[in-house]
C-alpha positions as CSV (number, residue, x, y, z in Angstrom):
1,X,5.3,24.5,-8.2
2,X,1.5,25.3,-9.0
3,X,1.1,27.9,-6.5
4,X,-2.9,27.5,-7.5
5,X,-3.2,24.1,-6.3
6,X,-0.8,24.9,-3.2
7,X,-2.9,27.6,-1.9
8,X,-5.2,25.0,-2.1
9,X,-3.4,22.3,-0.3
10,X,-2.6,24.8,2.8
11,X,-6.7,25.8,2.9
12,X,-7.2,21.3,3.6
13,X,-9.4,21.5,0.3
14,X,-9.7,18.5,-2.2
15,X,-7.7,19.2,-5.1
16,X,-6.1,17.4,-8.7
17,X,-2.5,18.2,-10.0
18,X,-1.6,16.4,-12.7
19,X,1.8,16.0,-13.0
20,X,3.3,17.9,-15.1
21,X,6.6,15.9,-14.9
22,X,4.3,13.2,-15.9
23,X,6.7,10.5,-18.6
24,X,5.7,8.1,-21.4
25,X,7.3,4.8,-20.6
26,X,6.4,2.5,-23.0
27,X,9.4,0.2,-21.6
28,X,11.3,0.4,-18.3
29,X,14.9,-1.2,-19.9
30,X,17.2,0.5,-17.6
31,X,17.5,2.5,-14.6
32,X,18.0,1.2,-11.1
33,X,15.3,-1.7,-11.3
34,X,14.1,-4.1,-14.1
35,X,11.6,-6.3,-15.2
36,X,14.3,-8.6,-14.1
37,X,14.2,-7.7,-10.5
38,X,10.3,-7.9,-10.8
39,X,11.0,-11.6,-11.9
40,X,13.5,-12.6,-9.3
41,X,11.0,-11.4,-6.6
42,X,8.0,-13.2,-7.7
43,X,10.4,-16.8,-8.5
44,X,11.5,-16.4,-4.2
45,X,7.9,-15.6,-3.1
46,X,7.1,-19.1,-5.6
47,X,9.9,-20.9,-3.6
48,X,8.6,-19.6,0.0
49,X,5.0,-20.6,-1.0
50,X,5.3,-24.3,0.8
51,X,6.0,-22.6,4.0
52,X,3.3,-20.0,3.8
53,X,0.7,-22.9,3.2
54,X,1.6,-24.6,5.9
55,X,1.9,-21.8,8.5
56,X,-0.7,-20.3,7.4
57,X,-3.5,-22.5,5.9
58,X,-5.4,-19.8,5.2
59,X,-3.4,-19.6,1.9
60,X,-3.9,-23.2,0.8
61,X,-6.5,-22.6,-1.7
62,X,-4.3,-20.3,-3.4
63,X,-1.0,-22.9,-2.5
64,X,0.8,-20.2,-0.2
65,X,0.8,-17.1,-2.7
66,X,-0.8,-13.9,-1.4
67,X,-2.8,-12.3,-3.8
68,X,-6.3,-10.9,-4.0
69,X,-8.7,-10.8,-6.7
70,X,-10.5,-7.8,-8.8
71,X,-14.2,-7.2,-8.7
72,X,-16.7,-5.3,-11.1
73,X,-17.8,-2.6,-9.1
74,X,-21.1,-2.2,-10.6
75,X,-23.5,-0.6,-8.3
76,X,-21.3,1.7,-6.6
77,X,-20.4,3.2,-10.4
78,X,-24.2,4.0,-10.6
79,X,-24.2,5.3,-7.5
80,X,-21.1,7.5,-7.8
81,X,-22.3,8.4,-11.5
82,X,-25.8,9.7,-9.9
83,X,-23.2,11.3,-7.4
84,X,-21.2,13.0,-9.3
85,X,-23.6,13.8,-12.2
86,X,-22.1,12.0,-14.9
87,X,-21.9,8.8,-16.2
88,X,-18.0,7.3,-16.2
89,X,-16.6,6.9,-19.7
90,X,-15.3,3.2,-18.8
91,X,-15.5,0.4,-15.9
92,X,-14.6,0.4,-12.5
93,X,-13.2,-2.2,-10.7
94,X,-11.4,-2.9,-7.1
95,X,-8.4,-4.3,-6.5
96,X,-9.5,-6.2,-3.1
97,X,-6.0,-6.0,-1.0
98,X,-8.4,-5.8,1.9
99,X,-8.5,-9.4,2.4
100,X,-5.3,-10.7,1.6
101,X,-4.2,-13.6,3.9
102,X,-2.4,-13.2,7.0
103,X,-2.7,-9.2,7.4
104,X,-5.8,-8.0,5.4
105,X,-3.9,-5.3,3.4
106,X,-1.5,-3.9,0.6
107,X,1.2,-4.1,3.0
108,X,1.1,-8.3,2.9
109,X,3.2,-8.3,0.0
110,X,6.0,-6.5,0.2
111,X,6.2,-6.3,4.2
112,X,6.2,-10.6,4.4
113,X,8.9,-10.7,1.0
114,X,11.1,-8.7,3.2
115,X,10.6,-10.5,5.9
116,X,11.3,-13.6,4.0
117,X,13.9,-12.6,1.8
118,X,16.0,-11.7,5.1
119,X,15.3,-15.0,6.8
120,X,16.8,-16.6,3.7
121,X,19.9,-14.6,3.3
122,X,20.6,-15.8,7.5
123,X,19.7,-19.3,6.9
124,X,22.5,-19.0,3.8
125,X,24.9,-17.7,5.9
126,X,24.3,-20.4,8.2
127,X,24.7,-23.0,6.0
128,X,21.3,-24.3,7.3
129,X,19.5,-24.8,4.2
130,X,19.0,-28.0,2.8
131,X,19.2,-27.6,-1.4
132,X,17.0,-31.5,-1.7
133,X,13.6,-29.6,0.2
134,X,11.3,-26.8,-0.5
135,X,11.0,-23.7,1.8
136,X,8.6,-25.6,4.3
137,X,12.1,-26.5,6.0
138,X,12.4,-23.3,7.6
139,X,9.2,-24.0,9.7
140,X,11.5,-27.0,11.7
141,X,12.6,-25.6,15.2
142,X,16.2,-25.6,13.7
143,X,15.4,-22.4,12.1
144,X,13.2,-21.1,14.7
145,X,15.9,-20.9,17.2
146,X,18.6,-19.4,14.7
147,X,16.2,-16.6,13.8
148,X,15.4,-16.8,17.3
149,X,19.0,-14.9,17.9
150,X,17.9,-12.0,15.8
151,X,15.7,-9.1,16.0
152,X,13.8,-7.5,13.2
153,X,12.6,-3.4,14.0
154,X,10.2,-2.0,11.8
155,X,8.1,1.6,12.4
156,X,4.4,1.9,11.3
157,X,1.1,3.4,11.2
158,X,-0.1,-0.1,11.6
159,X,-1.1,-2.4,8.4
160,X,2.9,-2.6,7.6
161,X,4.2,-3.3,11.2
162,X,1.3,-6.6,10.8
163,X,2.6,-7.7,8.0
164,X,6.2,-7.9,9.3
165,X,5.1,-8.5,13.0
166,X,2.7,-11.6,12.1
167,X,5.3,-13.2,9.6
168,X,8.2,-12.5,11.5
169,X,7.0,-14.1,15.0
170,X,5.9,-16.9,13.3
171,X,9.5,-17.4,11.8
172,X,10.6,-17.1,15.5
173,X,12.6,-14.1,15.3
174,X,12.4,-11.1,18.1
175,X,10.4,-8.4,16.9
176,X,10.2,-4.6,17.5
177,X,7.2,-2.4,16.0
178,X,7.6,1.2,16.4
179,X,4.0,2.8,16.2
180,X,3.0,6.2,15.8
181,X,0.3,8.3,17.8
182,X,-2.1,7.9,15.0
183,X,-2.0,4.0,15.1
184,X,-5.5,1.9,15.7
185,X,-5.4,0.5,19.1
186,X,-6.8,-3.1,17.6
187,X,-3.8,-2.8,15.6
188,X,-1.1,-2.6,18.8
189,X,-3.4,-5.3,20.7
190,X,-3.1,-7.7,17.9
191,X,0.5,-7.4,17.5
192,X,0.8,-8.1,21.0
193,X,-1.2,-11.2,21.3
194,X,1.6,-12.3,18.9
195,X,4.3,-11.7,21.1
196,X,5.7,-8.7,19.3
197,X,6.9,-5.5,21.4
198,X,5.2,-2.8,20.4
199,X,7.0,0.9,21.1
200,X,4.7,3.5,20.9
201,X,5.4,7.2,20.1
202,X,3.7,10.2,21.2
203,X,4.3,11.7,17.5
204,X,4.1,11.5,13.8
205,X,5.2,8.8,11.6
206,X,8.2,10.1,10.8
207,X,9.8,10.2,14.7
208,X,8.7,6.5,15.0
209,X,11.0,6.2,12.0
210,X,13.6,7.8,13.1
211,X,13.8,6.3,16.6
212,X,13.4,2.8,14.4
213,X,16.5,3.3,12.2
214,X,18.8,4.3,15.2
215,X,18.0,1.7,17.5
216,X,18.7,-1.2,14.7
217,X,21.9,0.7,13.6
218,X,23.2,-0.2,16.8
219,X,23.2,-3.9,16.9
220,X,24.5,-6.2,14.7
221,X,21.4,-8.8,15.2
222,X,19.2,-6.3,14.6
223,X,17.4,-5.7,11.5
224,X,15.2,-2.8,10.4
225,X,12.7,-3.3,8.0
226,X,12.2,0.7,6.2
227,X,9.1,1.8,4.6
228,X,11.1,4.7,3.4
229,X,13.7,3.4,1.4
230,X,13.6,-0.4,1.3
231,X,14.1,-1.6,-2.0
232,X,13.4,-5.0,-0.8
233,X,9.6,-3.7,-0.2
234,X,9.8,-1.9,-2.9
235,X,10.2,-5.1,-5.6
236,X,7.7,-7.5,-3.4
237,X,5.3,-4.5,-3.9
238,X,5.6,-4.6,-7.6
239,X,5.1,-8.4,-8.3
240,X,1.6,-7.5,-7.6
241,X,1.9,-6.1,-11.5
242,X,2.5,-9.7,-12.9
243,X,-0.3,-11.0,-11.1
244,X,-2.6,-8.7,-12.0
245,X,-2.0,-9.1,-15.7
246,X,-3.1,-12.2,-15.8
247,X,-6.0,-11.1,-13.8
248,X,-6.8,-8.9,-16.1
249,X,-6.3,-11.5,-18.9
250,X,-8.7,-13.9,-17.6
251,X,-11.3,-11.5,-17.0
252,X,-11.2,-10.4,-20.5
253,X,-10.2,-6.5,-19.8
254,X,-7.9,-5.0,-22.8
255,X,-5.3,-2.6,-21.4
256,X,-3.6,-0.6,-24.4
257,X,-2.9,3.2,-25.1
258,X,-6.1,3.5,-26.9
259,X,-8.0,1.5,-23.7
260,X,-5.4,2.6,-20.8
261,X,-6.1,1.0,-17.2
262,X,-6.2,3.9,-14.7
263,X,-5.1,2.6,-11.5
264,X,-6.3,4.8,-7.6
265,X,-3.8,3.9,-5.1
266,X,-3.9,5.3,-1.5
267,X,-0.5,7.0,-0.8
268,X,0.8,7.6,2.5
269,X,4.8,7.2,3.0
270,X,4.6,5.9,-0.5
271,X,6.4,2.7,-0.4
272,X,3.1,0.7,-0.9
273,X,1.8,2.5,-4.2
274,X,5.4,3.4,-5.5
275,X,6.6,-0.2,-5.5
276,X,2.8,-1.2,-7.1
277,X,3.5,1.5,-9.9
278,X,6.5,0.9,-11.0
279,X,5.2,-2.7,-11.4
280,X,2.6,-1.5,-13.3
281,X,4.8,0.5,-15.9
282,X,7.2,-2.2,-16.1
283,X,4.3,-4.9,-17.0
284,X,2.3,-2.1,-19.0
285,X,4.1,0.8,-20.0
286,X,2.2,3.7,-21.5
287,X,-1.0,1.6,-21.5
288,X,-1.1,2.2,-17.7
289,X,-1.4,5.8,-15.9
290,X,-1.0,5.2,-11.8
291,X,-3.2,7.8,-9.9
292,X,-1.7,8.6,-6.1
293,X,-4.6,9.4,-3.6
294,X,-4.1,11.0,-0.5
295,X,-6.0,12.6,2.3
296,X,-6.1,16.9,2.6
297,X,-4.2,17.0,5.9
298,X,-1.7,14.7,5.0
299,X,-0.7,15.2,0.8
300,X,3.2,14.2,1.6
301,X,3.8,12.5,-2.0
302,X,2.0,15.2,-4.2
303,X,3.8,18.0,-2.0
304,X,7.0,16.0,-2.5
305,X,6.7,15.8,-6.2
306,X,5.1,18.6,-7.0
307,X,7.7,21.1,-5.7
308,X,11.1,19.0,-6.6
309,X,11.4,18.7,-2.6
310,X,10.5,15.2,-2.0
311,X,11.6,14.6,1.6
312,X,12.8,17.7,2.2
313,X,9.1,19.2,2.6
314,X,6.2,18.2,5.3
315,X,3.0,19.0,5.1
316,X,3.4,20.7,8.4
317,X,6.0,22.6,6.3
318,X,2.2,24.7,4.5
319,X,0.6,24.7,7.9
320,X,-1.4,21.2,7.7
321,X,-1.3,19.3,10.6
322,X,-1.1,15.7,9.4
323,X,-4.0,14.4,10.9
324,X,-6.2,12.1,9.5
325,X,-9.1,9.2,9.7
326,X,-6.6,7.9,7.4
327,X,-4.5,6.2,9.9
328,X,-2.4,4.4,7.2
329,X,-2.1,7.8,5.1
330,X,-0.8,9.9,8.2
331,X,2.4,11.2,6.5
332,X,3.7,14.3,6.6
333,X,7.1,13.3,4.6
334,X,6.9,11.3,1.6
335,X,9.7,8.9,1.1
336,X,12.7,10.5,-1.3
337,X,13.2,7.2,-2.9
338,X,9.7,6.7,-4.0
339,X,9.4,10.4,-5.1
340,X,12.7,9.8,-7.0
341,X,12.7,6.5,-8.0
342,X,8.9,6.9,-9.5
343,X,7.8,10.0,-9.5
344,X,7.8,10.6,-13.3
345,X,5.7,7.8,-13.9
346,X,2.4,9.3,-11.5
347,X,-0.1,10.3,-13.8
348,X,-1.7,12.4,-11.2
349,X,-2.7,12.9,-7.6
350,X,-6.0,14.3,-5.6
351,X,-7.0,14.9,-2.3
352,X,-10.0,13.2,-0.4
353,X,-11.7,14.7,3.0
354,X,-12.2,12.4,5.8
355,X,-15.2,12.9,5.8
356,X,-16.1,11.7,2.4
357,X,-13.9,8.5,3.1
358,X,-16.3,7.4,6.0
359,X,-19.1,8.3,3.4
360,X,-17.5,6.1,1.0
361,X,-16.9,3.5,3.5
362,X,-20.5,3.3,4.5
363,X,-22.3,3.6,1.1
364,X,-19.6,0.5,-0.3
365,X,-21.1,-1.7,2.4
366,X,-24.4,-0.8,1.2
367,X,-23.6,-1.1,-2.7
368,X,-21.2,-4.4,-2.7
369,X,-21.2,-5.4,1.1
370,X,-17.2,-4.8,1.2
371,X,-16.1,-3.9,4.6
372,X,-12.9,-1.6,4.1
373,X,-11.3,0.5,6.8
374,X,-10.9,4.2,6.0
375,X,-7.5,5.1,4.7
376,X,-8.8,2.1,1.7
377,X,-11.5,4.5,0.3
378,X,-8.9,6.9,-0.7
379,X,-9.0,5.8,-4.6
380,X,-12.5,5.5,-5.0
381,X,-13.6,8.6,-6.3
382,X,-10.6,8.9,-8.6
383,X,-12.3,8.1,-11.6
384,X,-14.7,10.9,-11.8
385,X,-11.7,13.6,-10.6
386,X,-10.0,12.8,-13.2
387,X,-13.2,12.6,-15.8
388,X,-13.9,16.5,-14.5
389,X,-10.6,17.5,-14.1
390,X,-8.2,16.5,-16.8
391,X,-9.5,17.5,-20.3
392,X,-6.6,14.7,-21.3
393,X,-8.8,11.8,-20.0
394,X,-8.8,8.6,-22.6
395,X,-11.3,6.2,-21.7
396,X,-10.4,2.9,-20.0
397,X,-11.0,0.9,-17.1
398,X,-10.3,2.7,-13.9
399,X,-9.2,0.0,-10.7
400,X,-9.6,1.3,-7.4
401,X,-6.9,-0.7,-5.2
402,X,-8.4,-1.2,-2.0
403,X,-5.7,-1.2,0.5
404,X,-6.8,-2.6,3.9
405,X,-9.7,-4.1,6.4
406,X,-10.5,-7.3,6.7
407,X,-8.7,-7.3,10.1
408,X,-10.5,-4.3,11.3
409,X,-12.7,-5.5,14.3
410,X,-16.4,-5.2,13.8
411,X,-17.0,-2.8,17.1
412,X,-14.4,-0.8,15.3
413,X,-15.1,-0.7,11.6
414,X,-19.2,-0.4,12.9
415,X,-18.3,3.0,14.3
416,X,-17.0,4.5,11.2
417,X,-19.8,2.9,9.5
418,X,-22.8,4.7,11.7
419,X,-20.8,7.9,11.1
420,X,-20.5,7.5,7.7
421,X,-24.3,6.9,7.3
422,X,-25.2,9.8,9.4
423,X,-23.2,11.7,7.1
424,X,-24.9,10.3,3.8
425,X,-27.3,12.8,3.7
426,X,-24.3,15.7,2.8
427,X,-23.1,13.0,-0.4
């Protein structure tokens, strides 16, 4: 372990580890998960696109499939080049998961395959679909009241319990969201008004978990959806990777060794941004270099991996006390599946203060008029870490993924703006 950049961890200061357990994969052939699997995810979401459409016709103008585009960041990189002094070697862009349909966040994809994928495998065993129709079919009240007979549990911060509480209750299945102290309130209320039963814990991510998992172990209709260790989250996570190649295609950005694509992702339990990179190296191999972004109170993933300990180390574990503007990011124990699974292919990870997130927030709004919530800032200063901090640094196109916000109500999100201007003055 670096005991430099521990020390530093424990003090709540912004740091950069690269990792030093950091591997070249040109091609991701074997292992537990393939291109293959990558494949298979994307051709059900393709199949469950008629259904999405029509419940939610949000999505008709992209014909049912979630996905968001990627923007030129231009005048926030002058600003954060007159910020930070320098002018970045290479492009930034956003990936704008903040306003993908039906939950406003990174968690759309992954939380509404699983979702999806479970519904299908009860509808098999039913005998109940029909082979002659597309997947609109399971929006007929013969489906509703089958999934009607099951409950689906899931624990979250917030953005992932949406995702699975929206989709789900629309499918018509019970549902159970376990939330943690640090939860928005908005989020709770607008679970609610969908009919879902929200639990809420006086603690930590990690006890909502917990009390998650053992409550669905002990019925057979019940299903728990884990952020943890689903691999079912895991591979709709990573079809994000497909789609975004032919993003970048179209928009004309070369990704190769020589001009590698640097991608900021906003860690908390790490399901989101491991399932995303392993995506990534599977589409681009060594052409890619994922960048894990967490806040100073809570660095689960780059505790995890840096000491070998994965889940068996909390940030509470170096005297930090999880807690965090972040909402989403509130983790004090990173997922041992991600940290395993992944873990070798995170080019590095850094550490961002709250308080430069509700900077962030505010000075975006002021640069490119994009209203993110917090935890969704975390990647945003990545770039120029890594241009003053790793002497290694090929130049490329850095993409900040912007992770949540477009459901963030405007009393709400307006509050962390006004504190993030009043704090502009210390940028």
């Amino acid at each position: 372990m670096n005991e430099q950049v521990l020390e530093r961890l424990k003090a709540a200061e912004e740091v950069f580890w690269k990792n030093d357990g950091y591997e070249h994969h040109e091609v991701i052939e074997d292992g537990a998960f393939t291109m293959a699997d990558i494949r298979a995810a994307e051709e059900r979401l393709l199949k469950f696109a008629p259904l999405i459409e029509r419940l939610f016709p949000e999505t008709s103008g992209q014909n049912g499939i979630i996905e968001s585009p990627v923007v030129r960041l231009e005048r926030m990189q002058r600003h954060l080049d007159d910020l930070y002094g320098t002018a970045l070697a290479g492009s930034l862009y956003i990936k704008r998961d903040d306003i993908l349909p039906i939950s406003g966040s990174v968690k759309a994809r992954g939380g509404i395959y699983e979702v999806l994928k479970h519904a299908e495998e009860i509808a098999l065993e039913e005998g109940l679909i029909d082979e002659s129709l597309d997947y609109s079919q399971f929006a007929s009240d013969q489906f509703k009241v089958l999934f009607s007979r099951h409950t689906i549990i899931c624990a979250s911060t917030g953005n992932l319990g949406l995702s699975i509480g929206v989709m789900s209750a629309k499918l018509g299945f019970k549902v159970e969201i376990h939330m943690s102290a640090d939860a928005k309130e908005w989020k709770k209320a607008m679970l609610r008004e969908y009919g879902v039963d929200v639990i809420e814990h006086m603690d930590d991510y990690s006890h909502a978990v917990e009390i998650g998992r053992e409550e669905a172990m002990q019925r057979d209709d019940f299903y728990f959806v884990d952020d943890e260790d689903s691999v079912t989250l895991f591979l709709g996570y990573a079809v994000s990777a497909l789609r975004l190649q032919g993003q970048l295609e179209e928009a004309g950005i070369e990704v190769s060794r020589d001009k590698p694509l640097y991608v900021h992702l906003p860690c908390g339990v790490g399901g989101a941004p491991g399932g995303i990179t392993f995506g990534l190296k599977a589409v681009f191999g060594d052409a890619v270099r994922p960048v894990f972004a967490e806040p100073t109170h809570s660095p689960c993933m780059l505790l995890g991996v840096m000491s070998g300990r994965h889940d068996e180390i909390s940030v509470r574990d170096i005297g930090l006390d999880n807690v965090t503007i972040a909402d989403g990011l509130a983790v004090g124990r990173a997922s041992k599946f991600i940290g395993k699974t992944v873990g070798d292919m995170i080019y590095g990870f850094y550490t961002v203060e709250d308080q430069a997130l509700l900077k962030l927030l505010a000075k975006l709004w002021e640069e490119e008029e994009m209203k993110l919530e917090p935890s969704a800032l975390a990647g945003m200063p990545g770039a120029y870490k890594l241009q003053q901090e790793d002497p290694d640094m090929i130049p490329g196109t850095h993409l900040v993924w912007s992770t949540g916000g477009d459901m963030v109500p405007e009393e709400v999100w307006r509050r962390d703006y006004e504190e993030g201007q009043a704090l502009l003055g210390g940028l």
